[in-house]
C-alpha positions as CSV (number, residue, x, y, z in Angstrom):
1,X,7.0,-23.8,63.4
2,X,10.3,-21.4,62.6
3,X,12.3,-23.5,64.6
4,X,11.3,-26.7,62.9
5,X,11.9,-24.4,60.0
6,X,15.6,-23.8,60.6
7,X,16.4,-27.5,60.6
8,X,15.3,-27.9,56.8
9,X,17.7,-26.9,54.5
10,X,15.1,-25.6,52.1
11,X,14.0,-22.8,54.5
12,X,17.6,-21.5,53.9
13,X,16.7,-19.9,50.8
14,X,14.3,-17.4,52.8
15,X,14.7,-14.6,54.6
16,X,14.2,-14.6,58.8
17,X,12.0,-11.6,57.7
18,X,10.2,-13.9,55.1
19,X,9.8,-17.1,57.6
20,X,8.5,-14.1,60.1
21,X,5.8,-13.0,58.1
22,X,4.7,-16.0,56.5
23,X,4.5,-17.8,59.7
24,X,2.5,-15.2,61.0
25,X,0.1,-15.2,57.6
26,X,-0.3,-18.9,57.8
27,X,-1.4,-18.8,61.4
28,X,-3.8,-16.2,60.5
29,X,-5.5,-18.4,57.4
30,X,-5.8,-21.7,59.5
31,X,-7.2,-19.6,62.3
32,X,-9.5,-18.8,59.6
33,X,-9.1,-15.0,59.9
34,X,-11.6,-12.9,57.9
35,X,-8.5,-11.1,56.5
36,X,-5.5,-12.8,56.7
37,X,-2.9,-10.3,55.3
38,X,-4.5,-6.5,54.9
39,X,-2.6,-3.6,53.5
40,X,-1.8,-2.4,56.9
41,X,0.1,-5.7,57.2
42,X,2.2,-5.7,54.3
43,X,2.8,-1.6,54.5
44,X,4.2,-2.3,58.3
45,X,6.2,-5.7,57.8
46,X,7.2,-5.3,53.7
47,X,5.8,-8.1,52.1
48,X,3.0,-8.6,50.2
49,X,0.3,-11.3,50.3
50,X,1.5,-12.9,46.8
51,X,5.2,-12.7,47.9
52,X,4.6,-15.0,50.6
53,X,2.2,-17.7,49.7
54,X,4.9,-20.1,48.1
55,X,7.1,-19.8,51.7
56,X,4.0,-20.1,53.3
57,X,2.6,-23.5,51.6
58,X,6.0,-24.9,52.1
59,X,5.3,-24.0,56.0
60,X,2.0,-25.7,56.1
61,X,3.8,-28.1,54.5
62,X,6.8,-28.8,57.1
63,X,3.5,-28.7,60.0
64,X,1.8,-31.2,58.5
65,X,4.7,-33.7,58.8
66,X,5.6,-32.5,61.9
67,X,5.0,-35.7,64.3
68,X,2.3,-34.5,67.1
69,X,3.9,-32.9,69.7
């Protein structure tokens, strides 16, 4: 998914931190995890839950346009 990412010009308006951590919080809602980003998350990696929704949707996004692999 980041690399896909790094071919869209709108991902260049994120950080590599901010693609990292909202790929990995995406991954974690469509696995359905009981808690997709806890405190303990956002203390280690710096980013809160609300700061990465928007780069997250766009993720989802890009993934579901993806052609099947």
């Amino acid at each position: 998914m980041l690399e896909l990412a790094l071919t869209k010009p709108k991902f260049l308006e994120y950080s590599a931190s901010m693609l990292a951590a909202a790929t990995i919080y995406l991954i974690k809602k469509i696995r359905k995890a009981d808690n997709a980003w806890s405190e303990g998350l956002a203390k280690v990696i710096g980013y809160r839950e609300s700061e990465l929704k928007s780069c997250a949707k766009e993720l989802c996004s890009l993934l579901e346009e993806a052609p099947s692999l």
